[in-house]
C-alpha positions as CSV (number, residue, x, y, z in Angstrom):
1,X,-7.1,11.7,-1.9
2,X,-10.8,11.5,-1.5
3,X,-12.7,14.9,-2.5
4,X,-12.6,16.0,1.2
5,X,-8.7,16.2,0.8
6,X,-8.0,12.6,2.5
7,X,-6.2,9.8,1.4
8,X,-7.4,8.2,-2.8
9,X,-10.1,6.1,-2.4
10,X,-10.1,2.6,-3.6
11,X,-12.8,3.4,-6.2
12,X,-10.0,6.0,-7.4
13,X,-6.8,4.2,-6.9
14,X,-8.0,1.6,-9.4
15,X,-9.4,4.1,-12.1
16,X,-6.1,6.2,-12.1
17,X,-3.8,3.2,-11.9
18,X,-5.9,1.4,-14.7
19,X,-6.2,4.5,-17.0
20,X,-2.0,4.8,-16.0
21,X,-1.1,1.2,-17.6
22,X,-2.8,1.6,-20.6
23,X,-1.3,4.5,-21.1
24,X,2.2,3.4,-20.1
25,X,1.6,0.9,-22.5
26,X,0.9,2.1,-25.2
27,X,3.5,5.2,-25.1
28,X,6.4,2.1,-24.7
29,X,4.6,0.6,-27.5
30,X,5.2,3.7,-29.3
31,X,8.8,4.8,-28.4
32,X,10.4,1.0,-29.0
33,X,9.1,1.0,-32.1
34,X,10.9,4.2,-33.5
35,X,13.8,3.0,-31.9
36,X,14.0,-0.6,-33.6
37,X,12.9,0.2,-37.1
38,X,15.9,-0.7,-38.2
39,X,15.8,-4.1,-36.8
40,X,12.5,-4.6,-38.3
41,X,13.4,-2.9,-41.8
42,X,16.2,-6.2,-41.9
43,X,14.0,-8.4,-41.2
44,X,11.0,-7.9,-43.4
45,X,13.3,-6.1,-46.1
46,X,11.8,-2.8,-46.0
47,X,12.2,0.4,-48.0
48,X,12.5,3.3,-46.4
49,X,9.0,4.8,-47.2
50,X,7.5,1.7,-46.1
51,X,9.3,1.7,-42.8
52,X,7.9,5.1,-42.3
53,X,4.8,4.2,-42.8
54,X,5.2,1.6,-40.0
55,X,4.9,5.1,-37.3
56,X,2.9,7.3,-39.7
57,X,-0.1,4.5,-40.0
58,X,-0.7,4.2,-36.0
59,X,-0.1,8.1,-35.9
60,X,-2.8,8.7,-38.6
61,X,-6.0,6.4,-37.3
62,X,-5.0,7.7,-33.9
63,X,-5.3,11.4,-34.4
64,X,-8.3,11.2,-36.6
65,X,-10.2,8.9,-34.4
66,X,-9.3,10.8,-31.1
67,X,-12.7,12.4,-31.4
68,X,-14.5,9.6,-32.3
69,X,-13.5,7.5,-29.5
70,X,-14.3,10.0,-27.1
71,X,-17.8,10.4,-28.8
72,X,-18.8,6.5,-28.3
73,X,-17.7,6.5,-24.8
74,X,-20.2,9.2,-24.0
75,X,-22.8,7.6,-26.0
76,X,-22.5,3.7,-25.5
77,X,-20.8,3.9,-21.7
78,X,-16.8,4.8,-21.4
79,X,-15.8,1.9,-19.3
80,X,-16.9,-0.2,-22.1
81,X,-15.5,1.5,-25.3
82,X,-12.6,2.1,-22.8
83,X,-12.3,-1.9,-22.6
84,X,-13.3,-2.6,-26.4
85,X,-10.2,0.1,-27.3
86,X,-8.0,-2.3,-25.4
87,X,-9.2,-5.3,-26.7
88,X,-8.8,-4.2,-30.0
89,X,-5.2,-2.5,-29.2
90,X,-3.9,-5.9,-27.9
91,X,-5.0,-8.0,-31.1
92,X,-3.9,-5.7,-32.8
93,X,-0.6,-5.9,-31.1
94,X,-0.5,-9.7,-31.8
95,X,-1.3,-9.3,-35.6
96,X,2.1,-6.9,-36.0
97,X,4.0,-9.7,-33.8
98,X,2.8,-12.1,-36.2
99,X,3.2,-10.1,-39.4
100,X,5.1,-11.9,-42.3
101,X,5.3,-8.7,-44.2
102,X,5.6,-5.0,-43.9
103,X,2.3,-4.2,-45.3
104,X,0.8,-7.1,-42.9
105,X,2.8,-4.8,-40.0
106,X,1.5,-1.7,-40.9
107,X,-2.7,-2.5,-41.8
108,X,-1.6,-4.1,-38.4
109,X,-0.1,-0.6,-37.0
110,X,-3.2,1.2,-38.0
111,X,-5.7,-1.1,-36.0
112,X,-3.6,-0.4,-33.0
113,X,-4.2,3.3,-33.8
114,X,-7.5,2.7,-33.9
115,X,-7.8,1.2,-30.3
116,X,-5.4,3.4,-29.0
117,X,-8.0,6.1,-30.1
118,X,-11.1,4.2,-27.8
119,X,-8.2,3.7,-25.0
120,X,-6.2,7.2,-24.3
121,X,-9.1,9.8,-24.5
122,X,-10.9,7.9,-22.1
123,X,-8.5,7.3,-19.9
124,X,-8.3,10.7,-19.0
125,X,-12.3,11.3,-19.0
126,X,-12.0,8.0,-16.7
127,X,-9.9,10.1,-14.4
128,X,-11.2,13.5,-14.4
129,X,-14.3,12.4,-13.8
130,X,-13.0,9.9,-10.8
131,X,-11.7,13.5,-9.0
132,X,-12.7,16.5,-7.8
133,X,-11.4,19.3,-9.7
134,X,-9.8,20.4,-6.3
135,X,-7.3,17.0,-6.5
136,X,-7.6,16.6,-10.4
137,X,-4.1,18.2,-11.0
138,X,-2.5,16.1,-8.9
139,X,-4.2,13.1,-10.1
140,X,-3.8,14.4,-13.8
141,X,0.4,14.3,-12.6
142,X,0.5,10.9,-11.5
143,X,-1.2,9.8,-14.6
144,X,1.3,11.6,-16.7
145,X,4.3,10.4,-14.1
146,X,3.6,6.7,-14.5
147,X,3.4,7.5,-18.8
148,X,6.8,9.4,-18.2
149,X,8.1,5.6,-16.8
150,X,7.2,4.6,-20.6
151,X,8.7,7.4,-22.1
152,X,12.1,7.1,-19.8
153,X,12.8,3.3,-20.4
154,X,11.4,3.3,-24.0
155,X,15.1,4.8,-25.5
156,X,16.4,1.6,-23.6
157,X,14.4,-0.9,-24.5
158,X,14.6,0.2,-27.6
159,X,17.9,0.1,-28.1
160,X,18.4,-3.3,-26.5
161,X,15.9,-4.7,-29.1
162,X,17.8,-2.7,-32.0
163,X,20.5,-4.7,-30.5
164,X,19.8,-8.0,-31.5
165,X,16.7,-8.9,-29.3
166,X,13.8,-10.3,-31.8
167,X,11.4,-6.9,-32.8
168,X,8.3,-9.2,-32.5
169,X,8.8,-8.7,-28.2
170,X,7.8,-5.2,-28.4
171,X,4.5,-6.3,-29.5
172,X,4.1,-10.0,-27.4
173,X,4.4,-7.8,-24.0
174,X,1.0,-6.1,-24.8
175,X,-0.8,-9.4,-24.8
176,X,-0.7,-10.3,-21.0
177,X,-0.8,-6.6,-20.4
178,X,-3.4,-5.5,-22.3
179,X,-5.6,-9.0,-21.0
180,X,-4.9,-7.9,-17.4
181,X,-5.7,-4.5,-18.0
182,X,-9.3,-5.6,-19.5
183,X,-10.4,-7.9,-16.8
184,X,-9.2,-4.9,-14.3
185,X,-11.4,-2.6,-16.1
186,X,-14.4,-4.4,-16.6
187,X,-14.9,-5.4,-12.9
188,X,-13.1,-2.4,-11.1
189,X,-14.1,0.7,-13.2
190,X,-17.7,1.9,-12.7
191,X,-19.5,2.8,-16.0
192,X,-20.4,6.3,-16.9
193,X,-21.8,8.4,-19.6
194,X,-22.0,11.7,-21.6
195,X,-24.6,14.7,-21.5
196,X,-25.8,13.4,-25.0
197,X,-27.9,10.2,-26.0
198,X,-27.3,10.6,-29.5
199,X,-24.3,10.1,-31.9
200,X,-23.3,12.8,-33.8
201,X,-22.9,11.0,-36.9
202,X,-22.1,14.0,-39.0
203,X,-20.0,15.6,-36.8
204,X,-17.7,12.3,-36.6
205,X,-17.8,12.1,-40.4
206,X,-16.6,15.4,-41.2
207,X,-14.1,15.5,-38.1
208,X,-12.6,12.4,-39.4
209,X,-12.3,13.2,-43.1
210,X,-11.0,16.6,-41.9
211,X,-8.4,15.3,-39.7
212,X,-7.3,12.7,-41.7
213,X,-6.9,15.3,-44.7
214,X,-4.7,17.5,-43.1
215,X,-2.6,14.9,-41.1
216,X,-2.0,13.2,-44.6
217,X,-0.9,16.6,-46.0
218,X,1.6,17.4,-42.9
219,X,2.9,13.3,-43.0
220,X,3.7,13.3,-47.2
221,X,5.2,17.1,-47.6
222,X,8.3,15.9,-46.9
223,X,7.7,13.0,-49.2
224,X,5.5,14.0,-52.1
225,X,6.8,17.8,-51.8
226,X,4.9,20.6,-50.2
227,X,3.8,22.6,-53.5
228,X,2.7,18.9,-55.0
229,X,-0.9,18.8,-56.0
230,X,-1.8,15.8,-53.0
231,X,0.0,17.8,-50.2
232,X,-1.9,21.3,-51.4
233,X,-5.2,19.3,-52.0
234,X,-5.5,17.2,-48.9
235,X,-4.4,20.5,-46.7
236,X,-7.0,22.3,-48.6
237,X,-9.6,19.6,-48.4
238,X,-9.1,18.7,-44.9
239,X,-9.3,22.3,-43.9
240,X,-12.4,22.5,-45.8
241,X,-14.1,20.0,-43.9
242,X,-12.9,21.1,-40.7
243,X,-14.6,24.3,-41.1
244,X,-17.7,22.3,-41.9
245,X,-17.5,20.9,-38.5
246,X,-17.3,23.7,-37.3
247,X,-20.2,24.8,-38.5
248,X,-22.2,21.8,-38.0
249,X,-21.3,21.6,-34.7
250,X,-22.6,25.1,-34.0
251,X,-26.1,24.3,-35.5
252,X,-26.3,20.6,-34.3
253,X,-28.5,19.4,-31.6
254,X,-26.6,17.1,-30.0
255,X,-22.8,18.1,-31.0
256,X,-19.7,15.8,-30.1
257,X,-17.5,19.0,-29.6
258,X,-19.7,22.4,-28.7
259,X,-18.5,25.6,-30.1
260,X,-19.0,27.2,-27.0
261,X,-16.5,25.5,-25.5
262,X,-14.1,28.2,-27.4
263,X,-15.9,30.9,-25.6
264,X,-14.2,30.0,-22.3
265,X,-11.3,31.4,-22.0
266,X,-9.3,28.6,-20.4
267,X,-10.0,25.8,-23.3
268,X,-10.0,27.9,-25.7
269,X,-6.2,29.2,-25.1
270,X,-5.0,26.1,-23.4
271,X,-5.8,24.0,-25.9
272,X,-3.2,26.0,-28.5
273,X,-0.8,26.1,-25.9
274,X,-0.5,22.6,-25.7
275,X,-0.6,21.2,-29.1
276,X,2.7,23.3,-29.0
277,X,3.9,21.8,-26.0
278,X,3.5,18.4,-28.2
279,X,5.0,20.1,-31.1
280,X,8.2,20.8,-29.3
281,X,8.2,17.8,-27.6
282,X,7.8,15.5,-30.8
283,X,10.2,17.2,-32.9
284,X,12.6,17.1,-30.3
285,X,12.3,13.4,-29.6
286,X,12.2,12.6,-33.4
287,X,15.9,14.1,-33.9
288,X,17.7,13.5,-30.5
289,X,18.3,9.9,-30.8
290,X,19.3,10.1,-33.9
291,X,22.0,13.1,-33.7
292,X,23.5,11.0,-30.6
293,X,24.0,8.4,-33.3
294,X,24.5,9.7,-36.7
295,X,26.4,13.2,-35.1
296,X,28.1,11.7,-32.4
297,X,28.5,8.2,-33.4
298,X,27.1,6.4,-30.6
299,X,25.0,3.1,-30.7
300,X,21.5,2.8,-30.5
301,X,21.9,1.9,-26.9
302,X,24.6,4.2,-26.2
303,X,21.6,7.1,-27.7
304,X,19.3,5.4,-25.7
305,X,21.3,5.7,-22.3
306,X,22.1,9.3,-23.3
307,X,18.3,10.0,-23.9
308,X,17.3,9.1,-20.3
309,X,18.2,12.0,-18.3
310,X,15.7,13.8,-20.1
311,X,12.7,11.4,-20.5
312,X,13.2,11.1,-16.6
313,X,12.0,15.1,-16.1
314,X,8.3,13.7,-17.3
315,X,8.1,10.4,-14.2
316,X,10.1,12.9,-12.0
317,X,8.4,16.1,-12.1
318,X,5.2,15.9,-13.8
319,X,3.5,14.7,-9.8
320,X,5.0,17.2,-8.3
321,X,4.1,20.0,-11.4
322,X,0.7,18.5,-11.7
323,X,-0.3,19.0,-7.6
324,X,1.3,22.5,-7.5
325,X,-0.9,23.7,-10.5
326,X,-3.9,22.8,-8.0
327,X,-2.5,25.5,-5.6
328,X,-0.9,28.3,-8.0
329,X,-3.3,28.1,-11.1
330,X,-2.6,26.4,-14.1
331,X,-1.3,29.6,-16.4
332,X,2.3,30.2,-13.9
333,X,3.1,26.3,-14.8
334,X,2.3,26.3,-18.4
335,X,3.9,29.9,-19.4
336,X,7.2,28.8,-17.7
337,X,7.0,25.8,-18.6
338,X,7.1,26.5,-22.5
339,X,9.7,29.1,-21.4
340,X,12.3,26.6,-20.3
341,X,11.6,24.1,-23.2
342,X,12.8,27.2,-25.6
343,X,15.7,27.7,-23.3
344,X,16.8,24.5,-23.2
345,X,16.1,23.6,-27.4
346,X,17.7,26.9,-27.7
347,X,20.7,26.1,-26.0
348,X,20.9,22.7,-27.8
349,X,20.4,24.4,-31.4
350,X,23.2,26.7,-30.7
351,X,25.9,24.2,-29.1
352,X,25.4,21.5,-31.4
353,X,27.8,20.1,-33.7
354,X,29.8,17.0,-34.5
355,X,32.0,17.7,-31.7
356,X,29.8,18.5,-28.7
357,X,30.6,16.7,-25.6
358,X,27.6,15.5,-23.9
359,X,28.3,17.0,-20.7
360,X,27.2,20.4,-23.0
361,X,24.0,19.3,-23.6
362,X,23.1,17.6,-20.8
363,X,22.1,20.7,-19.0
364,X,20.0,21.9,-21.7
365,X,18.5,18.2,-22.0
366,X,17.3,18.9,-18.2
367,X,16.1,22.5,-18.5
368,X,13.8,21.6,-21.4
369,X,12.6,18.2,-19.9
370,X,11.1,19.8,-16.8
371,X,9.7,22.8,-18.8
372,X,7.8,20.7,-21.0
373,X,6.7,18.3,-17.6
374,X,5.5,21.6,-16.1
375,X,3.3,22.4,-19.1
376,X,1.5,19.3,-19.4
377,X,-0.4,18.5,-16.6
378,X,-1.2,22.0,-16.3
379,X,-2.4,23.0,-19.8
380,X,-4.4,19.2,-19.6
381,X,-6.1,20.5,-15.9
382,X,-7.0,23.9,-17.8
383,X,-9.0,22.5,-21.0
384,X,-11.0,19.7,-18.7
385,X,-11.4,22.5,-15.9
386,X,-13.2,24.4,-18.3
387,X,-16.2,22.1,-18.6
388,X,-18.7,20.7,-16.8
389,X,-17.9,17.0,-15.1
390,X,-19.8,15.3,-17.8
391,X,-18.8,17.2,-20.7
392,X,-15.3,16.2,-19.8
393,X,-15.3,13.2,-22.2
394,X,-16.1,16.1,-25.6
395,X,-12.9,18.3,-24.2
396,X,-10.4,15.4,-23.5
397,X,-11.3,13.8,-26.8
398,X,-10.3,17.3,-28.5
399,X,-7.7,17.6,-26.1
400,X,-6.0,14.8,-27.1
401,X,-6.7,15.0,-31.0
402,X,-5.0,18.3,-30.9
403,X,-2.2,16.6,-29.1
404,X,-1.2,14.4,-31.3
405,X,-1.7,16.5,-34.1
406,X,1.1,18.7,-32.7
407,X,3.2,15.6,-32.6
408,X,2.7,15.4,-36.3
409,X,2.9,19.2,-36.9
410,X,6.5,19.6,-34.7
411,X,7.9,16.7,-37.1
412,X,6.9,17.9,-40.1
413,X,8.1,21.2,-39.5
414,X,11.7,19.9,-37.9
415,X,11.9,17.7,-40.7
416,X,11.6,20.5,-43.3
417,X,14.0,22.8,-41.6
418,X,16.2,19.5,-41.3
419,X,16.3,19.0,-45.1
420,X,16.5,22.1,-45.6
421,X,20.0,23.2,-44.0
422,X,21.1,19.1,-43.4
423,X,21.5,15.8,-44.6
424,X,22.9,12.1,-43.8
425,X,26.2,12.2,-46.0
426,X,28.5,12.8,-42.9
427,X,28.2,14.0,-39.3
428,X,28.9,17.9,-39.7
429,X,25.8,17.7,-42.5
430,X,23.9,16.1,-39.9
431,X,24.8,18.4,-37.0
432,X,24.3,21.3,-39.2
433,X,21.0,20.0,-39.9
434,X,19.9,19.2,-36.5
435,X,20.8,22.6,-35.2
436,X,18.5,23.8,-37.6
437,X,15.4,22.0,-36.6
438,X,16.0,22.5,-32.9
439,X,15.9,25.9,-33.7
440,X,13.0,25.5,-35.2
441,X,11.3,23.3,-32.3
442,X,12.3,26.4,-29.7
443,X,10.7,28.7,-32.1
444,X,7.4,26.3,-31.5
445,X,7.7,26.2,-28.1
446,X,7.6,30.0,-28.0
447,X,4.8,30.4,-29.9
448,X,3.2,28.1,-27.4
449,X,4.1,30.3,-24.8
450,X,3.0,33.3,-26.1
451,X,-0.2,32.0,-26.5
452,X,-0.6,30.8,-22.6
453,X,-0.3,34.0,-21.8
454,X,-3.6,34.2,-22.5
455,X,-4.8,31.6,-20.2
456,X,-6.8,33.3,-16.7
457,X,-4.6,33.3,-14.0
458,X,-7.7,31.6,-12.1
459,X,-9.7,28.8,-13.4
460,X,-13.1,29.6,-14.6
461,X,-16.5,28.0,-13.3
462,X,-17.1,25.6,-16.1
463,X,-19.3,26.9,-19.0
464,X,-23.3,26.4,-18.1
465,X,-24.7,24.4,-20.9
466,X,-27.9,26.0,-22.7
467,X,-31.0,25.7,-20.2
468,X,-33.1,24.5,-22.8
469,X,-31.2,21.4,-23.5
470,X,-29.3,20.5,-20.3
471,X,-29.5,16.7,-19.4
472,X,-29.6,16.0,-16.1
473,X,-26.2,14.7,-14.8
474,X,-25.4,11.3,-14.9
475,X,-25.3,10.1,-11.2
476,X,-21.6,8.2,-12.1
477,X,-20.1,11.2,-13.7
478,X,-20.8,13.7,-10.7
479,X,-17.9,14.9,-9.1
């Protein structure tokens, strides 16, 4: 799959199957951990807000550092921020294996945010800027095919491990892993930069305080109470300084994220479409395991097994999705896409109940699975279409930020509606509940497709940068 349309060259083959194992890492690391907190709350004698704060801590540094990470690969070289994110992810990884405490586990949980933040942005700069735009999609699929592995045996190994297995494996697999994966990198991946050889130090000050302002607000609603004076102040505060980024970035000579990037079309309604494909998808994943256990009284395992036919959609379909969006256009995939995930969370919200048989859902399980595989490599092909090969680094960096952001976002808001209309105290309470927030998630996933609507039915030529400032491309980062 060269850029003449032949077969993946090796140069290729080892950048996309590198940037694919860190990835499948750490979404595995990811899933078994939500699905063994309660081995790990009997073990280091947890409270409940603690044990959240075991998800919430790698979820926070992540999101708010996306930006950041992308911003020192294009400044200091991405193969080697790329490699120091791994490093620090797999020591990381070792410190939480080791911890003898839950505060130990999650200061330990946050570094591995952090790294995660160096590893995942550039792993899909690393990529786009290994392909031509012409194979991208396709690329961009099996990228996302070989995460969906992650994501389809995570429910199972974390249920084994919730089990009985010790919780301290999930964590001891990323060591010879994530040492592999470094000594891959460093010798097979070819070093590239950004446009810009200066760091915006501003811009990642006030992105980061931003970020981490509003991601606090959305994490402790639930908690703290959404008309409490922390929740209103660090929503108000962080939107604040995100505004100030916005402007700074407008006026600043070297920005880490232009502001005419939202001129194009493409990013600049691609990029809303698919923090609500994460949305969906989050608040989904957050509640399904949980109603096949608390609703319908299965096992973690047995919710685990159950969970599989969907989480298979993503390794199934998201090649196939991802190669067709490089004939059809990127807007078909992503509109549809969205489409079926509110059929399918619709179907769920209305069916569900402590009685449903699985057979009911399983259908709807499917439907929604493949939509949301059909949106993602699509919407990602869109936002680092729309830029120039060596701006690719700013977009997937915002890209991804927004991403997770919408994972935060979908929970928050299913959550609410959850507590809202639901509770634990028995399984009809809980069903009820559920119902609720899967309504809730379709609604999201709607909104999301309203707004890809929007998206050109053809991709753009990438946004020229301004003449008077336009480096000359870096000879690695040509495509």
């Amino acid at each position: 799959m060269s850029a003449d349309g032949g077969r993946m060259t090796s140069r290729q083959a080892w950048v996309l199957g590198l940037a694919s194992l860190a990835s499948f890492m750490m979404a595995l690391d990811s899933l078994v951990v939500t699905t063994a907190l309660s081995t790990i709350r009997r073990d280091l004698t947890a409270s409940i807000e603690s044990l959240e704060w075991t998800v919430n801590a790698y979820n926070l540094t992540f999101a708010v550092l996306l930006l950041t990470g992308a911003a020192l690969g294009d400044r200091f070289g991405r193969r080697r921020v790329f490699v120091a994110g791994l490093a620090v992810f797999t020591l990381a990884s070792a410190a939480c294996a080791l911890s003898p405490d839950i505060g130990t586990l999650i200061a330990s949980r946050a570094l591995q945010g952090a790294g995660a933040a160096m590893v995942l942005p550039l792993s899909l700069t690393l990529i786009s800027a290994a392909f031509p735009p012409r194979q991208r999609g396709r690329a961009m699929g099996l990228y996302l095919g070989i995460t969906g592995l992650a994501t389809f045996s995570g429910p199972f190994v974390g249920g084994v491990v919730a089990e009985g297995l010790a919780w301290q494996w999930i964590f001891w697999l990323n060591l010879p892993v994530g040492l592999a994966a470094i000594v891959l990198s460093a010798r097979r991946v070819e070093e590239s930069v950004g446009p810009n050889n200066r760091f915006d130090l501003a811009g990642v000050v006030l992105v980061t305080l931003g970020a981490f302002g509003v991601v606090w607000g959305l994490v402790r609603g639930n908690a703290a109470g959404w008309g409490s004076v922390e929740v209103l102040g660090a929503l108000v505060l962080g939107a604040a300084l995100v505004v100030a980024f916005v402007l700074w970035e407008g006026r600043a000579k070297a920005p880490m994220l232009p502001m005419r990037f939202f001129r194009v079309r493409a990013f600049a309604t691609a990029n809303p479409a698919n923090f609500c494909v994460f949305a969906s998808l989050y608040g989904t994943l957050f509640f399904l395991a949980q109603y096949f256990q608390t609703g319908l009284g299965e096992g973690p395992l047995g919710a685990g097994l159950r969970l599989m036919p969907w989480t298979a959609t993503l390794m199934v379909c998201a090649p196939i999705a991802g190669a067709l969006a490089d004939r059809y256009g990127e807007r078909t995939f992503v509109v549809v896409g969205l489409l079926l995930q509110t059929a399918g969370t619709g179907w769920i919200a209305l069916v569900a109940d402590a009685g449903t048989g699985y057979l009911e859902l399983l259908p709807a399980l499917v439907v929604g699975g493949a939509g949301l595989t059909m949106a993602m490599p699509a919407a990602q092909k869109a936002v680092v279409g729309a830029v120039r090969p060596q701006e690719i680094g700013q977009a997937s960096g915002a890209f991804m930020m927004l991403r997770i952001l919408g994972g935060v976002f979908g929970v928050a808001i299913a959550v609410a509606v959850f507590a809202g209309t639901g509770g634990y105290a028995s399984a009809e309470e809980f069903s009820e509940g559920f119902a609720a927030a899967m309504g809730a998630v379709a609604t999201l996933a709607f909104t999301g497709m309203l707004a890809a609507l929007g998206m050109p039915r053809r991709r753009p030529a990438p946004t020229p940068a301004p003449p008077a400032t336009t480096p000359a491309p870096h000879p690695e980062t040509a495509v």
